[in-house]
C-alpha positions in Angstrom: 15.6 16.5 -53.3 15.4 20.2 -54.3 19.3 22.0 -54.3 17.9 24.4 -51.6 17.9 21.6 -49.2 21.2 20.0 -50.2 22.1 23.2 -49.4 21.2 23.7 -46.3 22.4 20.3 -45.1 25.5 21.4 -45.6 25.7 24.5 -43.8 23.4 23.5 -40.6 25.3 22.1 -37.7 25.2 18.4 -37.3 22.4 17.1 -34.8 22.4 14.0 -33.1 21.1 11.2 -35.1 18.6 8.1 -34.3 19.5 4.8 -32.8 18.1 1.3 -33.0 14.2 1.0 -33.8 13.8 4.6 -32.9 14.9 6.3 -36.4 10.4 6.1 -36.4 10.7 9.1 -33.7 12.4 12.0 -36.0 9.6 13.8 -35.2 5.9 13.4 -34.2 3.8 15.7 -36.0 3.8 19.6 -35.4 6.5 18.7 -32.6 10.3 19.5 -33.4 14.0 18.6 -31.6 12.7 15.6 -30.5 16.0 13.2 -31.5 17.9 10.2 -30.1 21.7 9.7 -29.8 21.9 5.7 -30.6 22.4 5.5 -33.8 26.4 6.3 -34.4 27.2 3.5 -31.5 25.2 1.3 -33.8 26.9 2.2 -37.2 30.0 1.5 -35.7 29.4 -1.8 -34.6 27.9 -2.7 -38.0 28.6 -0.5 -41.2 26.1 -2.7 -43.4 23.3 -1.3 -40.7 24.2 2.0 -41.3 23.8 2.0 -44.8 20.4 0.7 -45.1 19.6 3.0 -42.3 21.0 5.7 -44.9 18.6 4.3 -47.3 15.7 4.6 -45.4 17.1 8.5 -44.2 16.9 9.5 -47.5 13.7 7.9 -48.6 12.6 9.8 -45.4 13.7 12.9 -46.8 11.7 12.5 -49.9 8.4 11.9 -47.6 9.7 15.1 -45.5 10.1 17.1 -48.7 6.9 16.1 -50.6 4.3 15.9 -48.0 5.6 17.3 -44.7 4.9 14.1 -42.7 7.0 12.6 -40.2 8.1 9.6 -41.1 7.3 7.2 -37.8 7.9 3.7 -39.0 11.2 1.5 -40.3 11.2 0.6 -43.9 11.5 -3.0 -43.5 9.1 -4.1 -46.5 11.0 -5.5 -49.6 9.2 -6.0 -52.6 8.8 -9.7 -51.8 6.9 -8.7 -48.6 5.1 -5.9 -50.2 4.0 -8.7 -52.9 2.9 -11.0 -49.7 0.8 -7.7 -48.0 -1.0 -7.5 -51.9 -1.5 -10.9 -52.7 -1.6 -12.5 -49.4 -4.9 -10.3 -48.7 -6.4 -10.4 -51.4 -5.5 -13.8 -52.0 -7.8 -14.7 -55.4 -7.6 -18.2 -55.5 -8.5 -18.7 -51.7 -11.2 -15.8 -52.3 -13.0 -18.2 -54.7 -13.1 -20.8 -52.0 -13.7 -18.5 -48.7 -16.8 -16.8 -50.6 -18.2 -20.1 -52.4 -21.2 -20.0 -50.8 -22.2 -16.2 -51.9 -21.8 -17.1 -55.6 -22.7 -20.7 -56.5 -25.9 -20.3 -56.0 -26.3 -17.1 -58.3 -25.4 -19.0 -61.2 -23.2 -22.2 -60.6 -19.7 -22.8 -61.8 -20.3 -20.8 -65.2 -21.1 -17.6 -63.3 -18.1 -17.7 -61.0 -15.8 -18.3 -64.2 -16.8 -16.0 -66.1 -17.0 -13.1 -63.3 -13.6 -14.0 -62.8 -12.7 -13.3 -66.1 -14.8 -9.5 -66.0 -14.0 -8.7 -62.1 -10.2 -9.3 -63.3 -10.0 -6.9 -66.1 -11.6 -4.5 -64.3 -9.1 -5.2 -61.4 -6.4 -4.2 -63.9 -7.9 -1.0 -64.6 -7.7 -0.1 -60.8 -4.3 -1.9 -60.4 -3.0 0.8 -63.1 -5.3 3.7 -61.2 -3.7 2.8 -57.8 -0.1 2.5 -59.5 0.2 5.1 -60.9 -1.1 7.4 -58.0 1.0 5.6 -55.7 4.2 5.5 -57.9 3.6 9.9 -58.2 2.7 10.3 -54.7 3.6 7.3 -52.4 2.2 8.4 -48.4 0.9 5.7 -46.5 -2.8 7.4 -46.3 -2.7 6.7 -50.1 -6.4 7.1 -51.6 -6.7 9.7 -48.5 -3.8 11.8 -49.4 -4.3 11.8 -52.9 -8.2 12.9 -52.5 -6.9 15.9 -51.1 -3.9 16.6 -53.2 -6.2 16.4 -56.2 -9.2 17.9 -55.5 -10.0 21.6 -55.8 -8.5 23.4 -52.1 -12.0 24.1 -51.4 -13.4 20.7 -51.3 -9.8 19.2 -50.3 -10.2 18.3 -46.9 -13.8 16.8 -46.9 -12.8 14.9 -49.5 -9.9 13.3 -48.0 -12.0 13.0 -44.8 -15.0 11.0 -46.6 -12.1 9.2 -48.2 -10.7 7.8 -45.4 -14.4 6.5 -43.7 -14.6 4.7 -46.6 -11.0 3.3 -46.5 -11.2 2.5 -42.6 -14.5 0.7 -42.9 -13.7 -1.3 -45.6 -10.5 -2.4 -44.1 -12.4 -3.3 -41.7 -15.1 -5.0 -42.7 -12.4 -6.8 -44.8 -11.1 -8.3 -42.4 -14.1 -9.1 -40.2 -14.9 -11.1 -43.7 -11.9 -13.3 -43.5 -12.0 -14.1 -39.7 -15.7 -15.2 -40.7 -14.8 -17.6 -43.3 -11.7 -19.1 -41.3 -14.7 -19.2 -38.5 -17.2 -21.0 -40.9 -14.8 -23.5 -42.2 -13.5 -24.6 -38.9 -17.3 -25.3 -38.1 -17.8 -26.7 -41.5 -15.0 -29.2 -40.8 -16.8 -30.4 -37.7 -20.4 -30.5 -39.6 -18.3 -32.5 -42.1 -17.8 -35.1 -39.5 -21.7 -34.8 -38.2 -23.9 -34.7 -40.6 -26.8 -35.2 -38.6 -26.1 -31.6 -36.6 -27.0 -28.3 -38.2 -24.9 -25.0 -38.1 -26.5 -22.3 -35.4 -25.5 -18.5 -36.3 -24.1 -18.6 -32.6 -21.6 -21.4 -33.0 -20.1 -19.6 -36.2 -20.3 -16.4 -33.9 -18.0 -17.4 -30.9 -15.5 -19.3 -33.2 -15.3 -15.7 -35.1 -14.4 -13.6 -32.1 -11.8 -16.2 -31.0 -10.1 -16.1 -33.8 -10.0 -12.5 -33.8 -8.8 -12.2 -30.3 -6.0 -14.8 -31.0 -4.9 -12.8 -34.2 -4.5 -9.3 -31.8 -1.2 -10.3 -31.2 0.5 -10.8 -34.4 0.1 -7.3 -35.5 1.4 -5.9 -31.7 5.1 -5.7 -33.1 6.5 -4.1 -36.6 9.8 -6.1 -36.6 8.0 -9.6 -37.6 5.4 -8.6 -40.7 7.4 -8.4 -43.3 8.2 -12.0 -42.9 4.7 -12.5 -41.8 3.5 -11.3 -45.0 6.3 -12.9 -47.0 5.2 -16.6 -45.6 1.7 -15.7 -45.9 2.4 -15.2 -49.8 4.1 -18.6 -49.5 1.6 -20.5 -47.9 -0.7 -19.4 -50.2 1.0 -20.8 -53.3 2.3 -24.0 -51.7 -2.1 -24.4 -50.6 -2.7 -23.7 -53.9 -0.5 -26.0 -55.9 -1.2 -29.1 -53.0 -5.3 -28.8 -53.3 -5.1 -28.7 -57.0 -3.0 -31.6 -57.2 -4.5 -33.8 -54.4 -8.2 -33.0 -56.0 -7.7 -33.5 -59.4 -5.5 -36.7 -58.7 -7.7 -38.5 -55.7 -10.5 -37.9 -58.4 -12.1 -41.0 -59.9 -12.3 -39.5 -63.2 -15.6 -39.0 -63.9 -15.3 -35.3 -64.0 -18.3 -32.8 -64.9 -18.8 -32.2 -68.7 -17.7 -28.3 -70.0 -21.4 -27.7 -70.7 -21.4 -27.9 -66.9 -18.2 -25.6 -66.3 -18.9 -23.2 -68.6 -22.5 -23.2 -70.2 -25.1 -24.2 -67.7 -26.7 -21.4 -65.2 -28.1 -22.4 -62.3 -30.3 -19.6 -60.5 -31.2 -20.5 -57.0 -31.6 -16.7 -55.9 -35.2 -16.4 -56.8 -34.7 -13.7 -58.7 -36.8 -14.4 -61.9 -33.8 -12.1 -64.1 -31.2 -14.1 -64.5 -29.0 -11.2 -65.3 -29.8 -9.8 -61.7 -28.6 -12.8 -60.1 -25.6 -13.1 -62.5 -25.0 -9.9 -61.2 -25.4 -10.1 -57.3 -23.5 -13.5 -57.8 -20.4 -11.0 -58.9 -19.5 -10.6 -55.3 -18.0 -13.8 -55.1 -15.1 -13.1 -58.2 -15.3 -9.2 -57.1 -14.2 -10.2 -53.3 -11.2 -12.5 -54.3 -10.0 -9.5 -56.3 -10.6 -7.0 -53.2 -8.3 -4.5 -51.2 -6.0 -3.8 -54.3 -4.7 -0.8 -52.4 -3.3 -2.6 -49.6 0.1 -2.3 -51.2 -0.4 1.0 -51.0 -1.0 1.8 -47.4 2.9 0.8 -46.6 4.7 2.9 -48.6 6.4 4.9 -45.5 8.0 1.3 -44.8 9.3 0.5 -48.0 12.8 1.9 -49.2 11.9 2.2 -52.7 7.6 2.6 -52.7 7.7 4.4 -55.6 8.9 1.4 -58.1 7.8 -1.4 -55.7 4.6 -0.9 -54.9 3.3 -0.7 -58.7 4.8 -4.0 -59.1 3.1 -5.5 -55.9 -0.4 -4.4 -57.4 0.0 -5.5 -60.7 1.5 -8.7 -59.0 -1.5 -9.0 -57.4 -3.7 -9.0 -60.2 -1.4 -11.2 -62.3 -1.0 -14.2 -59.6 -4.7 -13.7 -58.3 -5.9 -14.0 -62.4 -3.9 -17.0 -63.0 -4.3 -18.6 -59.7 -8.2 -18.1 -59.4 -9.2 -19.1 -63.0 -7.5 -22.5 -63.1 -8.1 -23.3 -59.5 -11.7 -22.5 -60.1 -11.6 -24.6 -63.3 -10.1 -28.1 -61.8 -12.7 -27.6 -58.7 -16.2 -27.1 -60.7 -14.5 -30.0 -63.2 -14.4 -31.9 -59.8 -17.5 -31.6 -58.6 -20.2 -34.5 -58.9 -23.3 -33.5 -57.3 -23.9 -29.5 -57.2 -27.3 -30.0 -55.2 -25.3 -32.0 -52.5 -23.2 -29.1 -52.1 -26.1 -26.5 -52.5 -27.5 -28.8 -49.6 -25.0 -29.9 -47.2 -25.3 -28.9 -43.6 -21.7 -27.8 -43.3 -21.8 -24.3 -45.0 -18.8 -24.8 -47.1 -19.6 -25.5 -50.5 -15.7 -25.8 -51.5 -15.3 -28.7 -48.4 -18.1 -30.4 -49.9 -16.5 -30.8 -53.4 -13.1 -31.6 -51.7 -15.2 -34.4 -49.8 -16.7 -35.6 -53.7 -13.8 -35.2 -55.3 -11.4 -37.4 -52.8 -14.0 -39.6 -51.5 -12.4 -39.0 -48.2 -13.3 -37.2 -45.1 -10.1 -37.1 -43.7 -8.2 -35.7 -47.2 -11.2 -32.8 -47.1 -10.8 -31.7 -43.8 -6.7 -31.7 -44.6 -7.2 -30.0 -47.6 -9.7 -27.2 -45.7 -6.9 -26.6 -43.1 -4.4 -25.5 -45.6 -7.5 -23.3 -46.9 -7.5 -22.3 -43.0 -4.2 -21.2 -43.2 -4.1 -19.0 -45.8 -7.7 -17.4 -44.3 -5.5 -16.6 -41.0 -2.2 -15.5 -43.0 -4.5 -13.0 -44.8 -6.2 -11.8 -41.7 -3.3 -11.0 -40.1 -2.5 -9.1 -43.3 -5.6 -7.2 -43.2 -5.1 -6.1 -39.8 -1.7 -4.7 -40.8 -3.6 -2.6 -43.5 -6.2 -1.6 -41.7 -3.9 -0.4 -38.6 -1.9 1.6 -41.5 -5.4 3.3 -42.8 -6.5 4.2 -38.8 -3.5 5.5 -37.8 -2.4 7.5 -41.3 -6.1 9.0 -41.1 -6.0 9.9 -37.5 -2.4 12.0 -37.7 -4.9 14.3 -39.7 -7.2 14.3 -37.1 -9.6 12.1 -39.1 -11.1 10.0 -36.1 -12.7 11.1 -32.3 -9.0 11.0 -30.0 -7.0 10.9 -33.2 -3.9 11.8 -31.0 -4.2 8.1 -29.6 -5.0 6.4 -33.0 -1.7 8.1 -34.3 0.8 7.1 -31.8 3.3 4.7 -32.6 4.4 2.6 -30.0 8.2 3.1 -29.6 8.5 -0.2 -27.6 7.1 -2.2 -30.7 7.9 0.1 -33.4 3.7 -0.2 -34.5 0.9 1.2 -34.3 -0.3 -0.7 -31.6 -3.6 1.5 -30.6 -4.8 2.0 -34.3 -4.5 -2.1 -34.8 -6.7 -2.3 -31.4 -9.5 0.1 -32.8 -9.3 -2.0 -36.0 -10.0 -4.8 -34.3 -12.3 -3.6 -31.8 -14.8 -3.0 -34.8 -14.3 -6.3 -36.3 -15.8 -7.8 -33.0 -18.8 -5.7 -33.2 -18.9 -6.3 -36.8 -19.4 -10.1 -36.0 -22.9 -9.6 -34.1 -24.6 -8.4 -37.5 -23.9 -12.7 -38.4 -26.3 -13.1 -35.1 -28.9 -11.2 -36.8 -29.1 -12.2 -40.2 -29.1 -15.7 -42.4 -27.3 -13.5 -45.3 -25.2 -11.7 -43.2 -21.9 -13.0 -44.6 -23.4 -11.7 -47.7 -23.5 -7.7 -46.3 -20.2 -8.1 -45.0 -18.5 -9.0 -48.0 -20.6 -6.6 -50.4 -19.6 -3.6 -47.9 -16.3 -4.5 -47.9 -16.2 -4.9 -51.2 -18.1 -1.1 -52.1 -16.5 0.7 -49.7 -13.1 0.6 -50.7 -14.5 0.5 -54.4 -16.2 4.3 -53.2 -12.5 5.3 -51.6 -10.7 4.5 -54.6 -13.3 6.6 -56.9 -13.0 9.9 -54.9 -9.5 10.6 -55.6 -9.5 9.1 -59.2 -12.9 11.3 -60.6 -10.0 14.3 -59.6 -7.0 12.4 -61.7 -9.3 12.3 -64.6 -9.1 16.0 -64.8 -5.7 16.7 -63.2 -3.7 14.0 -65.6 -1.5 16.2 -67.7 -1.1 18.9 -64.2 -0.1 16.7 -61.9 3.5 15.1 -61.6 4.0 11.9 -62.5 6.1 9.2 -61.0 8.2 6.4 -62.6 5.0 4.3 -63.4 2.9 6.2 -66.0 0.8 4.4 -68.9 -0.5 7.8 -70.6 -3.5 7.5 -72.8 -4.2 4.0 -71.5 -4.0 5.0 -67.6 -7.2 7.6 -68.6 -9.1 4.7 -70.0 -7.9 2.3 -66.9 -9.0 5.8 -64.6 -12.4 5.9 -66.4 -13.1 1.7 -66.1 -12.4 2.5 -62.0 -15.3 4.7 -62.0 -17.6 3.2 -63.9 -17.0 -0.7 -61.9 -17.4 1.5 -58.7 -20.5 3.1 -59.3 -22.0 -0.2 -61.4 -21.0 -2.5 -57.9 -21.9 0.1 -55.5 -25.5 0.2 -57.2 -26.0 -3.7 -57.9 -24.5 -4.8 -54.8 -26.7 -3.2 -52.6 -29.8 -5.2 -54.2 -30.7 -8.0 -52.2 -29.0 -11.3 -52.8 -32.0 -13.5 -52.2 -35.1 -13.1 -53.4 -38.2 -12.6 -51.7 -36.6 -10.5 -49.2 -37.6 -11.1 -45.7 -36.2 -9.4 -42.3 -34.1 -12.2 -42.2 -32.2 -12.9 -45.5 -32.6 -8.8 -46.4 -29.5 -7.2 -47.4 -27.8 -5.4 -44.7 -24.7 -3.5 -47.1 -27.0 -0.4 -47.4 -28.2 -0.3 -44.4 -24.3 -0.4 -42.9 -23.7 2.5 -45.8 -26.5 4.6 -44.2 -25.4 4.4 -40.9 -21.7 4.9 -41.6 -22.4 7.9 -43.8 -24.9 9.8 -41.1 -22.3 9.3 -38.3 -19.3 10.6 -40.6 -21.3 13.7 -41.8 -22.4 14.1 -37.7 -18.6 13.8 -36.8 -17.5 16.1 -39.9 -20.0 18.9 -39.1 -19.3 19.0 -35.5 -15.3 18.0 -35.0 -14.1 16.9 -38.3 -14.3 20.6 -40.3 -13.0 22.5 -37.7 -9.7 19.7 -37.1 -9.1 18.0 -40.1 -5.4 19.1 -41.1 -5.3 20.8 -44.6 -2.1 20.4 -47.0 -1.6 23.7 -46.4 -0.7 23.3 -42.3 1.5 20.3 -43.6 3.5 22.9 -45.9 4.7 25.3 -42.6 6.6 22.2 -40.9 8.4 21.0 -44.6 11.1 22.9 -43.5 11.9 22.1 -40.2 11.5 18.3 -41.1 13.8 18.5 -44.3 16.2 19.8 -42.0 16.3 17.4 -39.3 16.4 14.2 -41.7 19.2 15.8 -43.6 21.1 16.4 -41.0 20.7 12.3 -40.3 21.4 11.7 -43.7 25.0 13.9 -42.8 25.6 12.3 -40.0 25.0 8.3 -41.4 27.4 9.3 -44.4 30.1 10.3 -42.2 29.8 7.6 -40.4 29.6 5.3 -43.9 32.8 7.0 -44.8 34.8 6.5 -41.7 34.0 3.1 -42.1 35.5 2.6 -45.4 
């Protein structure tokens, strides 16, 4: 903090401070004296609460003096459960299984191995892009903020706003993606068991909306996610570790040869390139190594987001590398029939090589359920990050009734309404599945693009503004440019292939839908901008004439939680 506001501390007159689960309400935005009187009864009962609640004052005060927003949530998230937000959505390992089906038949086992390998290097570069924004400017509208920090002031604010329709549809669509594959494997599990039946669209459909309608309510309360997230991180591991183990040990040993694995193509896209369908069949590896800024987007609730959330990225990376490449390696070792799989009426190509591997029906379905699981651990993590995008975009004014997106919900300490929004959209987001046989396909390639397209706004900017901006505790110098540059070049390579269609010839039918959601998004976001958006959207500037006022109020918490410290020692 600068010396101006040490001080001033010392010379205003003390304020009351914030009590229990409130310290969220210093201030709504553009409002001031709005402050509780709790917090000294609750210091003196317990000194070790008041000193992490001094903690989170002053990382408070850095927010407050860098940005000039109000910091509204507690900083609960540890770097443990920051970790479990990263990995636990994007989840490689469980990526590989949930999106099977959207890869193994655009080149077989050797395609999803070896994408692994190019989608994870090229994860690293936008692990290091994300870090090292987030470590130098940490705001829980991340990609959003730092658009409009970095571009030039005249451009600022449409960039941010662009930014953040990218950020809050792909957060979305993310997690209307995992609630469809926990969907299709609990149907696959019953097709398992009937192989005379055959999957209908609408089946998959209603099993997909329940499951998002049951998940509503672990994201209505702030107190529990950190260790949500933190057992979602867990259960993945433990599920990864058990189905390796069980399938690689119930096998009878007469495993695939590595001409299989790792040489053998098998194109059943109809494309007649098979570099085309090497290339649409990228979506698989490039969704298990998705949503890398998620991390990012919870920076106002960690104590320390400057450090921490770098690590959680790179984390991220690191676990989902090592996790996804051997995982994928023991399965494709495992399998014994690929055209069984290719074949099978239950939609889930990894249930089908648990079923050849174990020779049990029973062992498949128990090995699916930990695969359930983690799908549902990682959904409720996505709704967490998408509910931080929605309501960090909206105290900008970025969204239609942005006033109610932005309000957290002081009986639950969350941001209850932005969480229901996010949601709201993953329901409608399910009926493009009615429509389409590919349709799982679209929802994974625009989830996949659009947050790709977010995190290239704000980095084309870094590119220029390296050596002008201020730089936070995680730097990497010449080798950050290169990692900036690899960012845009994967984003603008995926955005382009992905959006070719993933089967080939294209009928109304099979037809991918990922441009067609692009199109729509992108004329309803330019409609919004040029009639709301442009004349509401709050700029940096507005932000600067309430620094002030907000400085002072958390310092004087900061004052009062010291004394209180000190009287207790």
């Amino acid at each position: 903090m600068s010396d101006s506001i040490e001080k001033k501390d010392s010379n205003s007159p003390r304020r009351a401070s914030f009590g229990k689960g409130e310290i969220h309400n210093i201030l709504s935005n553009r409002v001031t004296n709005h402050v509780t009187t709790n917090l000294d009864a609750l210091a003196v009962a317990d000194d070790k609460k008041a000193e992490r609640l001094l903690k989170e004052a002053q990382a408070n005060l850095e927010l407050v003096a860098e940005t000039g927003y109000s910091p509204e949530l507690r900083r609960n998230f540890s770097i443990i459960s920051l970790l479990g937000i990263g990995f636990g959505i994007t989840n490689s390992w469980f990526g590989i299984s949930g999106s099977l089906v959207a890869g193994i038949s655009s080149g077989g086992p050797m395609m999803i191995i070896y994408g692994i390998i190019i989608v994870a290097i090229f994860s690293v570069f936008i692990g290091i892009t994300l870090s090292e924004l987030s470590s130098a400017y940490p705001n829980a509208a991340a990609q959003i903020y730092w658009a409009q920090k970095l571009a030039p002031p005249k451009y600022a604010r449409a960039c941010a706003y662009f930014t953040g329709i990218l950020s809050a549809a792909g957060s979305t669509f993310t997690t209307a993606s995992v609630n469809m594959t926990s969907a299709t494997a609990i149907v696959g599990m019953y097709m398992l068991h009937h192989p005379e039946k055959t999957i209908q669209r609408w089946q998959v459909f209603i099993v997909y909306e329940a499951i998002t309608i049951l998940l509503v309510f672990f994201n209505i309360y702030e107190k529990p996610l950190p260790m949500i997230s933190s057992t979602t991180l867990y259960t993945s591991l433990f599920s990864f570790v058990v189905i390796t183990i069980v399938v690689l040990s119930m096998h009878d040993g007469d495993f695939q040869s590595p001409h299989f694995v790792f040489v053998e193509f098998n194109n059943g896209t109809g494309w007649s390139s098979s570099a085309i369908a090497f290339i649409v069949g990228l979506i698989n590896p490039n969704w298990s190594f998705s949503c890398l800024d998620a991390a990012t987007h919870i920076a106002e609730e960690s104590l320390s987001p400057a450090t921490d959330i770098p690590k959680a990225i790179l984390g991220t990376v690191a676990i989902g590398f090592i996790t996804s490449f051997t995982y994928s390696i023991a399965m494709f070792f495992s399998i014994k029939n690929l055209d069984d799989i290719l074949s099978s009426n239950t939609g889930v190509p990894i249930l089908d090589i648990y079923y050849q591997a174990t020779n049990s029906k029973a062992a498949a379905v128990g090995l699916e359920f930990l695969i359930l699981l983690t799908s549902l651990g990682c959904s409720i993590g996505c709704s967490t990050w998408a509910s931080r995008i929605i309501y960090s975009f909206s105290r900008d004014n970025g969204l239609p009734l942005s006033r109610l997106w932005a309000k957290v919900d002081s009986r639950t300490g969350n941001v209850v309404n932005a969480h229901l929004l996010s949601n709201f959209w993953v329901m409608v987001i399910g009926c493009i599945y009615l429509g389409s046989s590919t349709a799982y396909n679209s929802i994974l390639i625009s989830c996949v693009t659009f947050l790709l397209l977010s995190y290239l706004i704000p980095t084309v900017f870094l590119v220029f503004k390296r050596n002008k901006i201020r730089h936070g505790p995680f730097w990497l110098n010449g080798f950050g440019l290169v990692a900036n540059v690899g960012l845009i070049v994967w984003a603008i390579f995926a955005f382009v292939f992905y959006n070719f269609p993933t089967v080939m010839p294209v009928s109304g039918s099979n037809m991918n839908y990922s441009s067609a959601v692009f199109g729509v998004c992108l004329i309803f976001s330019v409609i919004d901008w040029t009639l709301r958006g442009k004349h509401q959207y709050t700029s940096l500037e507005e932000r600067e004439k309430v620094k002030d006022e907000l400085a002072s109020q958390v310092s004087n918490q900061i004052t009062n939680i010291q004394s209180i410290v000190s009287n207790r020692h």
